[in-house]
C-alpha positions, 0 to 999 in steps of 0.5 A: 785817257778819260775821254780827252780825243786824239787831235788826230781824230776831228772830223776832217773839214769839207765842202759839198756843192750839189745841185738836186735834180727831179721833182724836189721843189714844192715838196718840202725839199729844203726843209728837210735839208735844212734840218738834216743839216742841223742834226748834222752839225752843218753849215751852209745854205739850200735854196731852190734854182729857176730851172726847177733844182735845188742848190746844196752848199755845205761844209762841216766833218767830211763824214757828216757830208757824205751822210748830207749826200746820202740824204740828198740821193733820198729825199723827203717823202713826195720828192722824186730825185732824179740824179744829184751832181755834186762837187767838192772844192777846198773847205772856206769855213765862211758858215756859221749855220745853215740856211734856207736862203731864198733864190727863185722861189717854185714852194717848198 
């Protein structure tokens, strides 16, 4: 097949909506989203919300998400998640990138 891909086998495209709780802002929360979202080819945007969360919006592979999620459950060093309620409604495909977008804004 000389590396030609099955159609079959593209990612399947999705859309994660998370919102992260605890200790995730001032800590570089969304930097570390950001570049985790670069490395996996995401689109989308973080930023941090009044109450003291982050809001996650992404779309991209299905698999590249999950991971995203995995990631978000983590958190950068000096983060302290405390529970990350996500959603998955339809795939829009309106992301070219990702970004840091900036909301209220508690640090990094």
């Amino acid at each position: 097949m000389g590396g030609l891909r099955d159609p079959g086998d593209r990612p399947r495209p999705a859309r994660l909506e998370a919102v992260v709780h605890g200790r995730v802002q001032g800590v570089g929360f969304r930097v570390f989203v950001a570049r985790r979202a670069a490395v996996l080819d995401l689109g989308g945007w973080v930023r941090n919300e009044s109450g003291g969360t982050v809001r996650v919006v992404a779309e991209g592979g299905e698999a590249a998400l999950l991971t995203l999620l995995r990631d978000l459950r983590d958190g950068p060093p000096g983060a302290r998640v405390e529970r990350v309620d996500e959603a998955w409604p339809p795939f829009v495909g309106e992301f070219e990138r990702f970004e840091i977008r900036s909301g209220w804004h508690g640090g990094d």
